[in-house]
N, C-alpha and C positions, 0 to 999 in steps of 0.2 A: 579579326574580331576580338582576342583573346586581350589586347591591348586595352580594348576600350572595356572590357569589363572588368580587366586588373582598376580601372581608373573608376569605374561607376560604384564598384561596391564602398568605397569610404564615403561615395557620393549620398549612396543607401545609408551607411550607419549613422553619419550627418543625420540627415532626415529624420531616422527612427527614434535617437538621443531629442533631437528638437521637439521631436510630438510629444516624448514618452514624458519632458518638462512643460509640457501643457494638457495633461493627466491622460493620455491614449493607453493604454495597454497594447503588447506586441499585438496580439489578437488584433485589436482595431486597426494597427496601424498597419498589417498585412492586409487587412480586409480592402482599407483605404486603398493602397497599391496597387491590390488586384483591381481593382472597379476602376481606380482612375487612370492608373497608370501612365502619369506624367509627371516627370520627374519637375519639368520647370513650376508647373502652376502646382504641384503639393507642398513644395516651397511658399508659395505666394499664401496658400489654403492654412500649413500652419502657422504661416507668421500671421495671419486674420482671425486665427483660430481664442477664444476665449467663452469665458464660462456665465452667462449660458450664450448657446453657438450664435449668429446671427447668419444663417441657413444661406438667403436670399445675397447676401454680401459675397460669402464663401464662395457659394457653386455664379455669380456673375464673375467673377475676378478669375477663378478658375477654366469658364466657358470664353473670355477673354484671351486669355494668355492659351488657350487651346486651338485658338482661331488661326493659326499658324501651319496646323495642321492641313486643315481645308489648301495652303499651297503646296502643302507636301505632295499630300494627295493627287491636286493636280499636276504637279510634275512627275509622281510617278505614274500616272495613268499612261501614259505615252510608254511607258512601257510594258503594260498587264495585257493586249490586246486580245493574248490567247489564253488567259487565265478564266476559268470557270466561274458566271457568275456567284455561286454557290459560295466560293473560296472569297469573294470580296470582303464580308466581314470579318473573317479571321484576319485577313489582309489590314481593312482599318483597325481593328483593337492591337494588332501590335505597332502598331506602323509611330514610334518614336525616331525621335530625331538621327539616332547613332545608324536603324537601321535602313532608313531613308538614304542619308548619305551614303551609306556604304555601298547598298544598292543602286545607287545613280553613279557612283564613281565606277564600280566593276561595269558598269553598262557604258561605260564613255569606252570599253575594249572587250568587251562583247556581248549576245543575247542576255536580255533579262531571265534571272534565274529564280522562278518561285520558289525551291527550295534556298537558295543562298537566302533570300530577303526572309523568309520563315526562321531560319538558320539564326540569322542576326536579329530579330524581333525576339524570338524566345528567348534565346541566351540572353537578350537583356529582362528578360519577363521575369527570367529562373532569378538572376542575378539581381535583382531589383528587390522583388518582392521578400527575397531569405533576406539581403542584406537590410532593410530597413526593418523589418520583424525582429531583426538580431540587436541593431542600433534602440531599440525601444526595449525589447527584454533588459540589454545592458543597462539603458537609462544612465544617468550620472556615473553612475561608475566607470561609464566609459572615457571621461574628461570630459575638456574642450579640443572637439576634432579642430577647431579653428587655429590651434596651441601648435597643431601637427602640420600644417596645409592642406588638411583635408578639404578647407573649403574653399580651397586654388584648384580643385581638381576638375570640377567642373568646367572652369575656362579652358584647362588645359586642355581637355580633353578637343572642346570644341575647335581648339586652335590647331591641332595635330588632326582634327578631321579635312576643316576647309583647308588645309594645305595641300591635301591632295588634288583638290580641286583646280591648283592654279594653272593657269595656262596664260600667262602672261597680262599684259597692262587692260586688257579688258576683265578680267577676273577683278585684278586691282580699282577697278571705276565700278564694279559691282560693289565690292567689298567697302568701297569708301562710302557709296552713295548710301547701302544698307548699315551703319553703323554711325554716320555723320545723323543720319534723319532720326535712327534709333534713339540716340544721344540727344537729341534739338528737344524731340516728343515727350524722354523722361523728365525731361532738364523743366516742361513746361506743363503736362498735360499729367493729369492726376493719375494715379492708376498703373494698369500693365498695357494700354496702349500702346506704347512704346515697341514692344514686340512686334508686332501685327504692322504696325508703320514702320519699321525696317526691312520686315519679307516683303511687305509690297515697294516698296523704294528699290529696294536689290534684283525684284522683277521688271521694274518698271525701266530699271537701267539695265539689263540684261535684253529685254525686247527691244531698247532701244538701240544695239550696238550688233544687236545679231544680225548676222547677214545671210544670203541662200547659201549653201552648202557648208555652215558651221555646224558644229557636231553640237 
């Protein structure tokens, strides 16, 4: 996990410089964080973001680009079987993309580990939330992280995730199918759709290739 938080926090200070130039206060933009805590759609939230808010715009774009979620979710359920219902919410408010993955990949080699997946939810909760707090205190003074690569880090990050994933040319006919359709839907279709029609494309071709006793 240590890797992908070396990689999220300039991801955070991004974020917090971009709010703190469409007048947030760290304060706000910690609070933001905490409540929403998604790194893709607070992106999409402060580039929509303008004075005065238009509320209804923000939280649809946001509840959009979130809907991705809902597949996380259902791919990790297949592994919570013995988990307390109790624990389910703490489980959805952390359940970002870094610790999804990381949790479905340790589980390709063995039992699901509530603490691992809690483990890697937080550390990105900790790390998210100080870093963007921090990026908005700094404000301008920070530069442009774009200057540095800071806002390559993001890809990177995701591209050093799904590697671990591969398992040959059927990986690859996910990968294509989820990224070809992603690309077709931004290229055409207004908005963050785009998102949501790539997780279901990359499922759709995943159901379609799996066979009985594929892991």
């Amino acid at each position: 996990m240590a890797p992908i938080l070396v990689a999220a926090a300039p991801i955070g200070l991004l974020w917090g410089t971009l709010a703190a130039g469409k007048g947030l206060s760290a304060l706000e933009a910690w609070l933001m964080s905490v409540f929403v805590f998604a790194g893709a759609s607070q992106f999409v939230a402060i580039d929509l973001w303008q004075t005065p808010v238009d509320v209804f715009v923000v939280a649809l774009a946001v509840f959009i680009v979130n809907l991705r979620h809902i597949l996380m979710a259902a791919s990790l359920s297949r592994q919570v079987g013995a988990v307390k219902p109790a624990l389910v919410p703490l489980m959805a408010y952390v359940l970002v993309d870094e610790a999804w993955a990381l949790s479905e990949r340790r589980a390709l080699r063995q039992k699901f580990s509530l603490a691992y997946y809690l483990t890697c939810g937080f550390g990105m909760w900790i790390t998210w939330t100080l870093s963007t707090a921090l990026g908005a205190f700094l404000g301008k003074s920070f530069g442009d992280p774009a200057a540095l690569g800071f806002d390559f880090a993001f890809s990177a990050m995701f591209m050093g995730i799904i590697a671990g994933f591969w398992k040959g040319p059927k990986t690859a006919a996910v990968l294509a199918a989820a990224g070809g359709v992603a690309a077709l839907v931004k290229l055409t279709v207004p908005g963050a759709w785009y998102i949501l029609a790539g997780g279901l494309a990359g499922v759709a071709m995943a159901a379609s290739l799996h066979r009985e006793g594929d892991a």
